[in-house]
N, C-alpha and C positions, 0 to 999 in steps of 0.2 A: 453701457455701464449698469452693473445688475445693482439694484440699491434696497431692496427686501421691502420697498414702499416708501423709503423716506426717500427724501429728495439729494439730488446729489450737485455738485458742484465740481467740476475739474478745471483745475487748470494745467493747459498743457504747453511743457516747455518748448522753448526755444521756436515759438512760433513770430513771424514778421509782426502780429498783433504788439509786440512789445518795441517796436523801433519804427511803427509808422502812427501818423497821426489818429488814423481810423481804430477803432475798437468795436470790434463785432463778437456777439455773443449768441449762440444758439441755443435754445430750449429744443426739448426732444420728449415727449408724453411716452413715458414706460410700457410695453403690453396695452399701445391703444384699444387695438380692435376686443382683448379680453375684457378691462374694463368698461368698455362702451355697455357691453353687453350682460358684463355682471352687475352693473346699475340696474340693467332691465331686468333682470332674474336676480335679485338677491337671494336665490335659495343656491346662488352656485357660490356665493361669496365665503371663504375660508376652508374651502375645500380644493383639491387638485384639477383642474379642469383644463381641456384640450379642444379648442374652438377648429371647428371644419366648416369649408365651402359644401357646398353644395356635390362638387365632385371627389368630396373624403379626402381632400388636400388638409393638412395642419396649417389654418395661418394664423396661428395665435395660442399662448398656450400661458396661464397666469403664474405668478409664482410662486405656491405650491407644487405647479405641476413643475416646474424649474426645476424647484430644492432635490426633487426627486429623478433630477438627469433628463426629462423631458425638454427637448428642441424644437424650434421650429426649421422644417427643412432637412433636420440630420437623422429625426426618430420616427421611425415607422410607424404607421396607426395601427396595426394588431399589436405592436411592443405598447403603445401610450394607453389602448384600451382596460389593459392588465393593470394600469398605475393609478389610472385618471378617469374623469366622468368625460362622457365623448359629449363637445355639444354643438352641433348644427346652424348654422346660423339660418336665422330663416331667408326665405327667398322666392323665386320664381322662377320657370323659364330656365332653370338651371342657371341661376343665377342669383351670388348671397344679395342681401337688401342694402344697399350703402348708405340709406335716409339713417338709420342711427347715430353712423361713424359721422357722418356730414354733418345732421344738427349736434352733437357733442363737440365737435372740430369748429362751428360757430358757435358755440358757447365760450369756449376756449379762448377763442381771440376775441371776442367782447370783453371778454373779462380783462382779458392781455389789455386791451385799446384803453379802456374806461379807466386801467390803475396809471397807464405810462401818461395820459391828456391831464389825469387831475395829480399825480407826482413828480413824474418823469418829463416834462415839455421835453421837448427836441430829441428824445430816443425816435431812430424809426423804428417799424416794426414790419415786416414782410411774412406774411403765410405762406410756403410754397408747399406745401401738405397736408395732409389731415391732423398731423401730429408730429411736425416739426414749424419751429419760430425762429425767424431770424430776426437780432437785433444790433443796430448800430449806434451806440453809446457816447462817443466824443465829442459833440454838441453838449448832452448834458450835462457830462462830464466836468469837461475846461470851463462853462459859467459856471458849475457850480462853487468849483475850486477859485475861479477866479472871483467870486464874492466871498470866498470862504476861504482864504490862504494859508491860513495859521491853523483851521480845522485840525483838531486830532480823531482820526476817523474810531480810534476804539474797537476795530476789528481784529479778532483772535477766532483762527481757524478751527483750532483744535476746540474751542467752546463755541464754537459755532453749530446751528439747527441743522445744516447742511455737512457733507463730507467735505470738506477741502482736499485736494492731493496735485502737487508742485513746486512749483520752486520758488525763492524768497522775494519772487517779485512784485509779492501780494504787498511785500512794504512800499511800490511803489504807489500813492494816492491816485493817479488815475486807472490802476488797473483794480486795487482794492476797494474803490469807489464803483467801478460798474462790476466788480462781483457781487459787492453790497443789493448794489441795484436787482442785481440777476436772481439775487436771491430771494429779494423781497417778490419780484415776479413770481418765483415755483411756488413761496408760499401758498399767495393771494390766490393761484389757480387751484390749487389744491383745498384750501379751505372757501372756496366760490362754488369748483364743480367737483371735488372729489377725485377727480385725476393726478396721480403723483407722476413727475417729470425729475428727468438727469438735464445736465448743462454744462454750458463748457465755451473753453475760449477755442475758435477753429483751428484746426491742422492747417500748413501753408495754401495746399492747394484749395481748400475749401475758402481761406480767407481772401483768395486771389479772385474765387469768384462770387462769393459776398460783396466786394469789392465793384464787381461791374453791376450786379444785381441793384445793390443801392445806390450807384452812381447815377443808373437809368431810372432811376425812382425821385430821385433830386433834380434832376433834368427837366 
């Protein structure tokens, strides 16, 4: 989900997430490996730029270079040369340096842990990447609702900091309660490390294996 830097939120229909107990939500960190790196080089920041390995592969390319039809994987490096600033990641051995992407990827989920332990009790939270979050919400959910029954949650998508895009089931209080949540999360990382993240309720097959992943996590 291309979001031009603001954070984004989808909800997507007709997922099992709305007829089973479980509610799982994934964070997804925008053009990780670009932002890693344009933190480190602020002289590349608001300009087009086109991130390469070591072997002149594109894996990464900011959104500037985006706006302007640059891929990763679809567009050629002498095509992105002509649009964009080419930049190198550094490295060795013929090999990019990963300690960046790692410590920013540990910034990330501290930040993630520290907001869910002192607001969120009983969310889990699973890192299976450098820049994606999995989160499991129905714990927090149902106590919260269940001290809170009459709550009027006050949520309107369209005035919402985030995109909203789905269907009316955001009227339902447990699904518009961990969007709330999910939202509060993109913020808080965003104004902690500077990383803007997309988010969303999983596709079936993902939630089926969301599903085992934090089942073995509870276990």
């Amino acid at each position: 989900m291309a979001n031009n830097g603001n954070a984004q939120v989808r909800v997507q229909g007709d997922s099992p997430i709305y007829s089973g107990k479980e509610i799982y939500s994934v964070i997804d960190i925008d053009s990780f490996e670009a932002m890693v790196h344009t933190q480190i080089h602020p002289e590349l920041k608001g300009i087009p730029v086109v991130f390469v390995n070591k072997q002149n592969v594109i894996i990464a390319v900011n959104y500037q270079a985006k706006d302007l039809g640059v891929s990763r994987g679809r567009t050629k490096l002498h095509v992105a040369q002509k649009i964009a600033t080419i930049f190198e990641i550094p490295g060795k051995d013929g090999k990019s340096d990963q300690k960046p992407a790692v410590l920013a990827s540990f910034k990330i989920e501290m930040c993630v842990r520290s907001l869910v332990k002192n607001q969120f009790p009983g969310v889990l939270v699973s890192m299976k990447s450098k820049d994606e979050i999995y989160f499991e919400l129905s714990e927090y959910v149902d106590h919260f609702l269940k001290h809170n029954p009459s709550i009027e949650l006050n949520f309107h998508p369209h005035k919402s900091k985030t995109v909203w895009m789905g269907r009316s089931s955001l009227n339902d209080k447990r699904i518009a309660l961990a969007a709330m949540v999910t939202e509060t999360i993109l913020q808080k990382i965003k104004e902690d490390t500077g990383f803007v993240g997309s988010a969303g309720f999983p596709f079936p097959l993902l939630w089926l294996k969301l599903r085992v992943v934090m089942t073995n996590q509870m276990e």
